[in-house]
Structures are given as structure tokens and as C-alpha cells.
N, C-alpha and C positions, 0 to 999 in steps of 0.2 A: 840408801842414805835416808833416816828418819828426820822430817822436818815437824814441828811441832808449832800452831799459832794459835796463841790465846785470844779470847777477845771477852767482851761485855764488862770491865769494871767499869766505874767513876767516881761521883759523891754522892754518897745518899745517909742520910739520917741516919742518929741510933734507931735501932728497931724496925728499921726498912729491911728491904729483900734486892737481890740484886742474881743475874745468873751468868756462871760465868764459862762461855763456851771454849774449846781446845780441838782443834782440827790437826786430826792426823795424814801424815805423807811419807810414803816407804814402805817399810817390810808389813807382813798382815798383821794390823788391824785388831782383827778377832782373837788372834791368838796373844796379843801383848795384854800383861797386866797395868795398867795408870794410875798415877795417881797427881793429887795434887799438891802444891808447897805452896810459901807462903815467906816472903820477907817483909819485914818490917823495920823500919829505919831505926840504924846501930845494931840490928840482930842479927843473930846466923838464921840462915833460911831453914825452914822447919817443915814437917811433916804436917798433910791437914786431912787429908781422904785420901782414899786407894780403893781399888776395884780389880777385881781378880779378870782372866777373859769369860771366868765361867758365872761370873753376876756375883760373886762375894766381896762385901764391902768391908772397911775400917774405918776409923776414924779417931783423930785424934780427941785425947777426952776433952780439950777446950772447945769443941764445936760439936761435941757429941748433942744428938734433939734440935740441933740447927740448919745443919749443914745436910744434904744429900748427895752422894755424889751417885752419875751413872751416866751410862752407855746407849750410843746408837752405831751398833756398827756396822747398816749401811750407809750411816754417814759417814766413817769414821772420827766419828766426835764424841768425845766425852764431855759431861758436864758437871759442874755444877752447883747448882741451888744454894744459896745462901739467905738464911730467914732471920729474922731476930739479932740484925746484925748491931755489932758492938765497936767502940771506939776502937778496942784493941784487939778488932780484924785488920785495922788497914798494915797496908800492905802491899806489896809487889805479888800476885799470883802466878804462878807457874803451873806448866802439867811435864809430866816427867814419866817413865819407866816406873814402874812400881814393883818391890820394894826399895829396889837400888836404883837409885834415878845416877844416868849415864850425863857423864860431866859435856858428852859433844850433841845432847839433847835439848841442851837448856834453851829456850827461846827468849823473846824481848816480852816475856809477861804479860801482866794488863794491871793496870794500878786499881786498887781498891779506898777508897779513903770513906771513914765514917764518921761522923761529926757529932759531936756531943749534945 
């Protein structure tokens, strides 16, 4: 059973930085690809990075030069990195299966809120 738990949002400025950890638990680790979403109030939840288990990245093109995401997996934690952040990151964060994030993955997120 995969338990997944986000942590590090809160409020922070436009143009601040914030980094947002996901602790994995269950099947390995190493071999899962992650990624992370993102809801935002009245939206469907959406794609924002992804990390393959072999170190290959994506990113959605709103956070492309922003955003980094990546791996440690002897922690099993992914992260990540959020720079030059924008009103219209905030947001509910998740981490998820990547590219299909599995509906009994979903965790209680970490709220993001950026202020204008």
C-alpha cells in the first residue's frame, strides 16, 4: 500500500521561493515515476512536473524556468523547488504516480498561497 505525504507550502510573496517536500511509503521507491499536481480553487487539478525513476524530468509549460522538480531516493522523497513564484501558483499541491496518478494515491496535499 502506497502512502504518499506532502509537506513545505504556506504564504509567501510574488517572486519568493518555497520547496515543496512528498514522502514516500510502500512499493520501491526507485523504480516509481512522480510527479506533481496542483489544484487551484474552482479548477480541475492539473499537471505541474514529473520525474521519470531514471532522473528524466517534465514540466508543465506554466512553470517551465521555475519550477524543478527531483529525487532522493534514499529518502524516498521527491521534491520540489518552486522560484519566482506567482499569484497563480496557489494552490493545493500534490505528488502522485507519474504520468497516470492513481485515484487511491491522492494525499491531504500542502496548500500553496502566493500573494500579489
Amino acid at each position: 500500500q502506497v502512502q504518499l505525504v506532502e509537506s513545505g507550502g504556506g504564504l509567501v510573496q510574488a517572486g519568493g521561493s518555497l520547496r515543496l517536500s512528498c514522502v514516500y511509503s510502500g512499493r520501491t521507491f526507485s523504480s516509481s515515476d512522480m510527479g506533481w499536481f496542483r489544484q487551484a480553487p474552482g479548477k480541475e487539478r492539473e499537471f505541474v512536473a514529473g520525474i521519470r525513476w531514471s532522473g528524466g524530468t517534465y514540466y508543465a509549460d506554466s512553470v517551465k524556468g521555475r519550477f524543478t522538480i527531483s529525487r532522493d531516493n534514499a529518502k524516498n522523497t521527491v521534491y520540489l523547488q518552486m522560484n519566482s513564484l506567482k499569484p497563480e501558483d496557489t494552490g493545493v499541491y500534490y505528488c502522485n504516480a507519474y504520468p497516470r496518478p492513481s485515484y487511491a494515491y491522492w494525499g491531504q496535499g500542502t496548500q500553496v498561497t502566493v500573494s500579489s
